[in-house]
KOLVEXDO-959905 format. One record per residue (C-alpha): z, y, x. Coordinates in steps of 0.001 Angstrom, whole numbers, padded with zeros to 6 digits, always signed. Layout:
! residues N
ZYX...
! end
This chain:
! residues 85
+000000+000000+000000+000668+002342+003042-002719+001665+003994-004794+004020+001623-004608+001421-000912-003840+001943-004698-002683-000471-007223-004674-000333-010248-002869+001076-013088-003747-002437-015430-002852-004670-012444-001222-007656-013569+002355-006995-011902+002231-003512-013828+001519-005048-017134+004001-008046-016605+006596-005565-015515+005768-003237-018546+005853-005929-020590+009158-008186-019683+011581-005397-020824+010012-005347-023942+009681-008983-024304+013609-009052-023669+014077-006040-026397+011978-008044-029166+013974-011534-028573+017508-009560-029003+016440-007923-032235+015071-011235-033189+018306-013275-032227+020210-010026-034053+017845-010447-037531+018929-014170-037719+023412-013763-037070+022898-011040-039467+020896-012750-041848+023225-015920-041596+026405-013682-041446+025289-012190-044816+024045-015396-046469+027138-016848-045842+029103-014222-047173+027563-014365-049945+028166-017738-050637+031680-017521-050070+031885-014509-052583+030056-016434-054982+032169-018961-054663+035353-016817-055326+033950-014992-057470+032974-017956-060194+034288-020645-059253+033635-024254-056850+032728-025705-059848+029821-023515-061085+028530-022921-057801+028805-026585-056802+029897-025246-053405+033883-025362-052214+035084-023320-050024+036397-025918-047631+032539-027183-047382+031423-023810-046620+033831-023561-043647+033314-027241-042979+029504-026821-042843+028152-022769-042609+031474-020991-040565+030855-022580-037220+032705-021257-034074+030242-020830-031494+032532-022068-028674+033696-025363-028456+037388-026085-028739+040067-026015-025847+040814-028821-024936+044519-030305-025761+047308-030039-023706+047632-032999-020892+044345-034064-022283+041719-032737-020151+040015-034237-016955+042597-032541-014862+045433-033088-016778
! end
Protein backbone atom coordinates (compact mmCIF):
# COMPACT_ATOMS: atom_id res chain seq x y z
CA UNK A 1 0.00 0.00 0.00
CA UNK A 2 3.04 2.34 0.67
CA UNK A 3 3.99 1.66 -2.72
CA UNK A 4 1.62 4.02 -4.79
CA UNK A 5 -0.91 1.42 -4.61
CA UNK A 6 -4.70 1.94 -3.84
CA UNK A 7 -7.22 -0.47 -2.68
CA UNK A 8 -10.25 -0.33 -4.67
CA UNK A 9 -13.09 1.08 -2.87
CA UNK A 10 -15.43 -2.44 -3.75
CA UNK A 11 -12.44 -4.67 -2.85
CA UNK A 12 -13.57 -7.66 -1.22
CA UNK A 13 -11.90 -7.00 2.36
CA UNK A 14 -13.83 -3.51 2.23
CA UNK A 15 -17.13 -5.05 1.52
CA UNK A 16 -16.61 -8.05 4.00
CA UNK A 17 -15.52 -5.57 6.60
CA UNK A 18 -18.55 -3.24 5.77
CA UNK A 19 -20.59 -5.93 5.85
CA UNK A 20 -19.68 -8.19 9.16
CA UNK A 21 -20.82 -5.40 11.58
CA UNK A 22 -23.94 -5.35 10.01
CA UNK A 23 -24.30 -8.98 9.68
CA UNK A 24 -23.67 -9.05 13.61
CA UNK A 25 -26.40 -6.04 14.08
CA UNK A 26 -29.17 -8.04 11.98
CA UNK A 27 -28.57 -11.53 13.97
CA UNK A 28 -29.00 -9.56 17.51
CA UNK A 29 -32.23 -7.92 16.44
CA UNK A 30 -33.19 -11.23 15.07
CA UNK A 31 -32.23 -13.27 18.31
CA UNK A 32 -34.05 -10.03 20.21
CA UNK A 33 -37.53 -10.45 17.85
CA UNK A 34 -37.72 -14.17 18.93
CA UNK A 35 -37.07 -13.76 23.41
CA UNK A 36 -39.47 -11.04 22.90
CA UNK A 37 -41.85 -12.75 20.90
CA UNK A 38 -41.60 -15.92 23.23
CA UNK A 39 -41.45 -13.68 26.40
CA UNK A 40 -44.82 -12.19 25.29
CA UNK A 41 -46.47 -15.40 24.04
CA UNK A 42 -45.84 -16.85 27.14
CA UNK A 43 -47.17 -14.22 29.10
CA UNK A 44 -49.94 -14.37 27.56
CA UNK A 45 -50.64 -17.74 28.17
CA UNK A 46 -50.07 -17.52 31.68
CA UNK A 47 -52.58 -14.51 31.88
CA UNK A 48 -54.98 -16.43 30.06
CA UNK A 49 -54.66 -18.96 32.17
CA UNK A 50 -55.33 -16.82 35.35
CA UNK A 51 -57.47 -14.99 33.95
CA UNK A 52 -60.19 -17.96 32.97
CA UNK A 53 -59.25 -20.65 34.29
CA UNK A 54 -56.85 -24.25 33.63
CA UNK A 55 -59.85 -25.70 32.73
CA UNK A 56 -61.09 -23.52 29.82
CA UNK A 57 -57.80 -22.92 28.53
CA UNK A 58 -56.80 -26.59 28.81
CA UNK A 59 -53.41 -25.25 29.90
CA UNK A 60 -52.21 -25.36 33.88
CA UNK A 61 -50.02 -23.32 35.08
CA UNK A 62 -47.63 -25.92 36.40
CA UNK A 63 -47.38 -27.18 32.54
CA UNK A 64 -46.62 -23.81 31.42
CA UNK A 65 -43.65 -23.56 33.83
CA UNK A 66 -42.98 -27.24 33.31
CA UNK A 67 -42.84 -26.82 29.50
CA UNK A 68 -42.61 -22.77 28.15
CA UNK A 69 -40.56 -20.99 31.47
CA UNK A 70 -37.22 -22.58 30.85
CA UNK A 71 -34.07 -21.26 32.71
CA UNK A 72 -31.49 -20.83 30.24
CA UNK A 73 -28.67 -22.07 32.53
CA UNK A 74 -28.46 -25.36 33.70
CA UNK A 75 -28.74 -26.08 37.39
CA UNK A 76 -25.85 -26.02 40.07
CA UNK A 77 -24.94 -28.82 40.81
CA UNK A 78 -25.76 -30.31 44.52
CA UNK A 79 -23.71 -30.04 47.31
CA UNK A 80 -20.89 -33.00 47.63
CA UNK A 81 -22.28 -34.06 44.35
CA UNK A 82 -20.15 -32.74 41.72
CA UNK A 83 -16.95 -34.24 40.01
CA UNK A 84 -14.86 -32.54 42.60
CA UNK A 85 -16.78 -33.09 45.43
Amino acid sequence: MGDGQTVSIMSPRVLQAFLWPIHNVLLCCWIVLILTTTCLGSMATMCRTLLFGAKRTNAPLGRLFAEEVLPSAPPPPAPGGGPHG
